[in-house]
N, CA, C and O of each residue as an XYZ file, in Angstrom:
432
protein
N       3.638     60.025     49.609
C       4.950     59.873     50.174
C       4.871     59.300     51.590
O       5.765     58.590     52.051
N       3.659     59.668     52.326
C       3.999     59.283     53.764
C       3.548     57.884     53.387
O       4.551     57.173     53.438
N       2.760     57.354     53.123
C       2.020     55.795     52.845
C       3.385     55.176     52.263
O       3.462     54.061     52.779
N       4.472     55.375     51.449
C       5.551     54.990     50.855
C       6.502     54.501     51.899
O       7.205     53.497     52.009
N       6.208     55.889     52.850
C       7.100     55.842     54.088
C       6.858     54.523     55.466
O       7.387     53.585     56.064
N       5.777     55.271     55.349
C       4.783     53.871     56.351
C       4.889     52.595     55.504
O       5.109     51.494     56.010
N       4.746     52.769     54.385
C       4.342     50.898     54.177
C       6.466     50.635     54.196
O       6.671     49.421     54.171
N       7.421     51.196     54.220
C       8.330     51.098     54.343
C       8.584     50.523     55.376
O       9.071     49.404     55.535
N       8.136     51.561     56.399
C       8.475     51.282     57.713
C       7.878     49.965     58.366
O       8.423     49.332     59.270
N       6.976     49.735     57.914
C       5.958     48.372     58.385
C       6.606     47.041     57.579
O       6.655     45.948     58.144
N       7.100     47.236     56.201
C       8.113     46.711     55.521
C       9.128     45.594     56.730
O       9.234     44.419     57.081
N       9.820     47.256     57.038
C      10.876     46.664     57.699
C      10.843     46.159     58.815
O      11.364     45.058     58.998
N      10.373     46.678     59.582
C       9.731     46.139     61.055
C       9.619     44.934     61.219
O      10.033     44.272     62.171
N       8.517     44.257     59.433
C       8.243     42.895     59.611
C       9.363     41.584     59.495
O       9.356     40.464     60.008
N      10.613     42.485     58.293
C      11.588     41.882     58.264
C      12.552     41.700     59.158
O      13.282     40.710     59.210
N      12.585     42.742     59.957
C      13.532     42.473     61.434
C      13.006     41.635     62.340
O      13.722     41.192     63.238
N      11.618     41.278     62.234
C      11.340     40.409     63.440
C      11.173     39.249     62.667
O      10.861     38.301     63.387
N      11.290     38.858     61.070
C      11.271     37.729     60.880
C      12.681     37.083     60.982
O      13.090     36.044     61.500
N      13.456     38.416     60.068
C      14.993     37.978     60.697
C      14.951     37.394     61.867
O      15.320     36.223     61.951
N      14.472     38.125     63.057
C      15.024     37.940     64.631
C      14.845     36.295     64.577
O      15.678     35.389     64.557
N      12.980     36.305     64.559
C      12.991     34.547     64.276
C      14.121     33.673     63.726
O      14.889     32.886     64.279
N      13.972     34.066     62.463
C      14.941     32.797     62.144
C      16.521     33.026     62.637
O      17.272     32.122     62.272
N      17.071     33.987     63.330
C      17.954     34.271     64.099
C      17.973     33.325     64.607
O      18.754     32.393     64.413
N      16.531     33.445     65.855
C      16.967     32.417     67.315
C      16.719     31.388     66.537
O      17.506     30.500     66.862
N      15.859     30.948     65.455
C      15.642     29.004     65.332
C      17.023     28.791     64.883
O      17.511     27.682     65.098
N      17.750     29.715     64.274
C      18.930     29.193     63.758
C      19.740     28.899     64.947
O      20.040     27.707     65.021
N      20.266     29.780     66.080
C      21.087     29.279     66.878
C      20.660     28.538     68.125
O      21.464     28.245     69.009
N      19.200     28.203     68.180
C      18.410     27.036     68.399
C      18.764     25.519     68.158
O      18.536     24.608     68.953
N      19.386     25.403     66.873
C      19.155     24.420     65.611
C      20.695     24.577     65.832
O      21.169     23.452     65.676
N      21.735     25.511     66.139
C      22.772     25.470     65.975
C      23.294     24.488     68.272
O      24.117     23.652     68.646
N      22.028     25.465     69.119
C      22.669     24.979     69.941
C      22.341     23.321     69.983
O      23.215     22.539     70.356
N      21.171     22.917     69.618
C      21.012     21.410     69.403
C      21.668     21.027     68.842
O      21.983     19.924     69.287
N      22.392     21.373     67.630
C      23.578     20.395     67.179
C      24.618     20.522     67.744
O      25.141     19.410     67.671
N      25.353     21.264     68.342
C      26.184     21.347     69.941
C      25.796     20.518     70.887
O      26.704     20.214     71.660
N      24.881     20.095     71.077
C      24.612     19.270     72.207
C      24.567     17.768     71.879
O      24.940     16.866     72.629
N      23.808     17.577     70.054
C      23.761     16.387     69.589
C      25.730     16.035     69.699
O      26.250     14.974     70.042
N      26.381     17.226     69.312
C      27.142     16.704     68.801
C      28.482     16.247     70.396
O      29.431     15.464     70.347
N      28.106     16.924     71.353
C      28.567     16.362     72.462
C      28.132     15.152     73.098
O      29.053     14.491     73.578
N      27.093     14.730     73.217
C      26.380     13.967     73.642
C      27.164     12.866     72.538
O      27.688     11.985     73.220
N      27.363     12.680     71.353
C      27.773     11.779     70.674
C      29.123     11.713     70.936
O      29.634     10.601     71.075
N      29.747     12.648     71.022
C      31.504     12.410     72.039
C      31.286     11.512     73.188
O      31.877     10.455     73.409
N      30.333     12.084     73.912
C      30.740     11.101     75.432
C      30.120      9.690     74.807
O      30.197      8.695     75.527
N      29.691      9.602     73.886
C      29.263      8.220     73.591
C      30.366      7.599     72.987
O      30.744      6.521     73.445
N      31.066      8.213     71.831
C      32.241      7.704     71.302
C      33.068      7.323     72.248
O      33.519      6.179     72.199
N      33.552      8.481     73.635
C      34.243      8.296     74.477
C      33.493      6.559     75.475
O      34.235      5.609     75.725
N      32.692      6.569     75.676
C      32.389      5.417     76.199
C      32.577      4.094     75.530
O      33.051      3.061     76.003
N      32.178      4.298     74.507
C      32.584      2.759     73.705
C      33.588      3.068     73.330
O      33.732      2.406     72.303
N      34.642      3.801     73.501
C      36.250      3.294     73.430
C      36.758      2.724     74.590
O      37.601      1.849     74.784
N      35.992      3.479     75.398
C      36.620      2.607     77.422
C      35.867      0.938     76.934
O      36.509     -0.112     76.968
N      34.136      1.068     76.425
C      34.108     -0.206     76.615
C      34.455     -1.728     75.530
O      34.123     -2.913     75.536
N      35.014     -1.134     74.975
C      36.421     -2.078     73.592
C      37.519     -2.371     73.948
O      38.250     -3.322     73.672
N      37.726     -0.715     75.174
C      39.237     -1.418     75.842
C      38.837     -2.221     76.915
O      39.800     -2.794     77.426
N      37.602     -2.504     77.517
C      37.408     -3.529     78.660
C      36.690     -4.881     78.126
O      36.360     -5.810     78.863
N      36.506     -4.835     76.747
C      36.121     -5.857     75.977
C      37.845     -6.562     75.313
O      37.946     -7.789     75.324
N      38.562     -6.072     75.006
C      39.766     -6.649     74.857
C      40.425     -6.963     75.631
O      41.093     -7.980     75.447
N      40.543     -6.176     76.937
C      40.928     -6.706     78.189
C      40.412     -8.355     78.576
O      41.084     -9.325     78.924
N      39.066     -8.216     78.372
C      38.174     -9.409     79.190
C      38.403    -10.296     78.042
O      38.189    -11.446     78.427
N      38.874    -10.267     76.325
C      39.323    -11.467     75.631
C      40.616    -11.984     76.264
O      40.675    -13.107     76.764
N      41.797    -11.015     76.227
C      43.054    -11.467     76.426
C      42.821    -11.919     77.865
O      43.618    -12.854     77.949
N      42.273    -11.832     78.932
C      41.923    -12.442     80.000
C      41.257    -13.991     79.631
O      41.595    -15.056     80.146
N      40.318    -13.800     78.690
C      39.374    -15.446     78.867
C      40.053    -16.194     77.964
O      39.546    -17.279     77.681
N      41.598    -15.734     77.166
C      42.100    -16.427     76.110
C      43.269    -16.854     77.461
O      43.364    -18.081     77.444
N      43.896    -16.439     78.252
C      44.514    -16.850     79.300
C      44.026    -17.936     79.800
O      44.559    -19.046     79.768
N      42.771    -17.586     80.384
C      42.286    -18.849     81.047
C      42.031    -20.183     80.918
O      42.040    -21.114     81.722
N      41.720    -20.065     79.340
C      41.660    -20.801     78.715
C      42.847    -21.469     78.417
O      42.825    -22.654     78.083
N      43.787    -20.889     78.496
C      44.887    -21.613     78.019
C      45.467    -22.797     79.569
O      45.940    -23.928     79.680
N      45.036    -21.615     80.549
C      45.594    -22.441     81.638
C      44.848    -23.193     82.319
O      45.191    -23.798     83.334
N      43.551    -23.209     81.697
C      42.491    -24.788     81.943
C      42.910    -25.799     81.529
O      42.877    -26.848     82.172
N      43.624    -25.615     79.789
C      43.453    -26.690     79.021
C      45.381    -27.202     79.592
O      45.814    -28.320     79.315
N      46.192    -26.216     80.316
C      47.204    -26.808     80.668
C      46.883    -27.891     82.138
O      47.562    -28.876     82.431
N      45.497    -27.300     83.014
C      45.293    -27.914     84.425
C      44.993    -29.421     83.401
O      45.507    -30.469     83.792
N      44.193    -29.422     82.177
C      43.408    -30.633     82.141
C      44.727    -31.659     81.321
O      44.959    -32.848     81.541
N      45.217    -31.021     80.650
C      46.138    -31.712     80.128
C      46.945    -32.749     81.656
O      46.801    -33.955     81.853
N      47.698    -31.826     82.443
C      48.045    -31.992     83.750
C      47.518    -33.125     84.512
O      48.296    -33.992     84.910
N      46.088    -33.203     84.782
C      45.610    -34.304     85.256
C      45.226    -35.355     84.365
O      45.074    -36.470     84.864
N      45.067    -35.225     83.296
C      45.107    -36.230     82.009
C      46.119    -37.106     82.417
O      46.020    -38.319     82.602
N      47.139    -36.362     82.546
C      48.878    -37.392     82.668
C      48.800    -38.140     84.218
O      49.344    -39.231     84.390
N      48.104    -37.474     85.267
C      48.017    -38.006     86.743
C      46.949    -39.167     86.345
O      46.748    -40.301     86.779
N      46.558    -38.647     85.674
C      45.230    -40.311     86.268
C      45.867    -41.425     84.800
O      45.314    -42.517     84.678
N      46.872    -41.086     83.904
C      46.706    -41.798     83.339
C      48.464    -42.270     84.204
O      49.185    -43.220     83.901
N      48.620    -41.580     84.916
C      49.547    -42.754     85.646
C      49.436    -43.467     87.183
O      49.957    -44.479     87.651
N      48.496    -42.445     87.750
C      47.986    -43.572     88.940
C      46.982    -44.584     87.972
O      46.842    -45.660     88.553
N      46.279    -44.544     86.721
C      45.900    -46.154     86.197
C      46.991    -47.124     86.016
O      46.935    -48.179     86.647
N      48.193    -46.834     85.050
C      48.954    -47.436     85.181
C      49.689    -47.844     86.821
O      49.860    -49.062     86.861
N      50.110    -47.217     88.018
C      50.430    -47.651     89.038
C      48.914    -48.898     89.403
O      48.950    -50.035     89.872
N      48.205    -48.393     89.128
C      47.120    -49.658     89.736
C      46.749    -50.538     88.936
O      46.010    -51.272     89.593
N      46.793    -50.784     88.251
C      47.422    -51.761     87.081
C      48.471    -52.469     87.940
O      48.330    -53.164     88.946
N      49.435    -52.141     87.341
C      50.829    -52.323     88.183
C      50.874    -53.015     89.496
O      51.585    -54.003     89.680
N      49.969    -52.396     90.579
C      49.593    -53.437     91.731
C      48.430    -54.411     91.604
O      47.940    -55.077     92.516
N      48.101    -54.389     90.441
C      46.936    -55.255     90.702
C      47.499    -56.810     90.131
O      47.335    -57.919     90.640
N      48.268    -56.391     88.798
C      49.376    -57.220     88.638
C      50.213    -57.544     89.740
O      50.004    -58.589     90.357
N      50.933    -56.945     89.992
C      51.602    -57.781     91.348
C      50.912    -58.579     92.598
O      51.686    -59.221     93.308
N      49.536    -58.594     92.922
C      48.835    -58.826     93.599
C      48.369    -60.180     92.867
O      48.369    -61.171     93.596
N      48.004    -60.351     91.641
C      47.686    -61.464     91.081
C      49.371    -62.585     90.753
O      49.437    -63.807     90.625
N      50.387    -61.648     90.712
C      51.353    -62.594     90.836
C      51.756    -63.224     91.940
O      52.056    -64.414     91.855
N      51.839    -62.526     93.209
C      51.632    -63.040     94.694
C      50.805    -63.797     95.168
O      51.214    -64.561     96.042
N      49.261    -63.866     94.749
C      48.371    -65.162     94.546
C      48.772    -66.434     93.565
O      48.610    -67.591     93.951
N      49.216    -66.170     92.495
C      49.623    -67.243     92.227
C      50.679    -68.023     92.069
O      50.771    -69.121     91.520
N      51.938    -66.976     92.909
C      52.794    -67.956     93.485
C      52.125    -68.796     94.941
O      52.497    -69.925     95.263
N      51.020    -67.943     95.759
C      50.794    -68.815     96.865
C      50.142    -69.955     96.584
O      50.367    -71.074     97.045
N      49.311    -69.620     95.797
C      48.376    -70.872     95.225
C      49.242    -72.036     94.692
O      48.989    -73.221     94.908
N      50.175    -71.628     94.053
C      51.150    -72.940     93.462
C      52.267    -73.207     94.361
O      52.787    -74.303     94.148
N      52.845    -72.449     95.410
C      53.168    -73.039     96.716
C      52.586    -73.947     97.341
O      53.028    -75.077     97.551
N      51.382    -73.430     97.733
C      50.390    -74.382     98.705
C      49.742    -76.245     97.664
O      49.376    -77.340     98.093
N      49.925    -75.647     96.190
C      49.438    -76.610     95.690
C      51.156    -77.941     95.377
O      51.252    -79.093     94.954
N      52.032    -77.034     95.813
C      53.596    -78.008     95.155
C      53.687    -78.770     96.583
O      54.406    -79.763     96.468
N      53.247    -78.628     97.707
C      53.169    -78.528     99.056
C      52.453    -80.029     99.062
O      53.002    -80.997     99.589
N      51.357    -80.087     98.510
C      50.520    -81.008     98.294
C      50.806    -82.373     97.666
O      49.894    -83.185     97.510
């Protein structure tokens, strides 16, 4: 009876401290996934700030873009009318020569 008792008692002893073990690995294993699982929030939380500063910086470079292609359009129309104005005087400059030339030559 006492050996029944003892191997009982040694029994249990061993099971409470294996319990205890897998106690702490469990809330070990439980606080690491608490931490995995925060650590993956502030990450979620970060790549939502940086999607909203990635959409920001499209609708910004789709702006710019728009108001490049209005600057280039813009000077497209300036130089294609100071060509025409110089045109325009260069013609008149060749008509003023050759009224002088056929002045000076009716003269003759």
């Amino acid at each position: 009876m006492q050996y029944s008792a003892f191997h009982l008692s040694c029994m249990t002893t061993y099971y409470k401290a294996k319990v205890g073990r897998y106690d702490r690995r469990m809330k070990e294993d439980i606080q690491s996934a608490m931490t995995s699982a925060d650590d993956a929030e502030k990450k979620v939380g970060e790549l939502n700030e940086l999607t909203k500063v990635n959409e920001d910086l499209q609708r910004q470079k789709a702006m710019y873009e728009a108001q490049l292609e209005s600057l280039c359009d813009s000077h497209r129309v300036q130089v294609e009318n100071l060509e025409k104005k110089a045109d325009n005087q260069y013609d008149q400059g060749l008509r003023h020569s050759y009224r002088c030339i056929m002045a000076i030559l009716g003269k003759q």
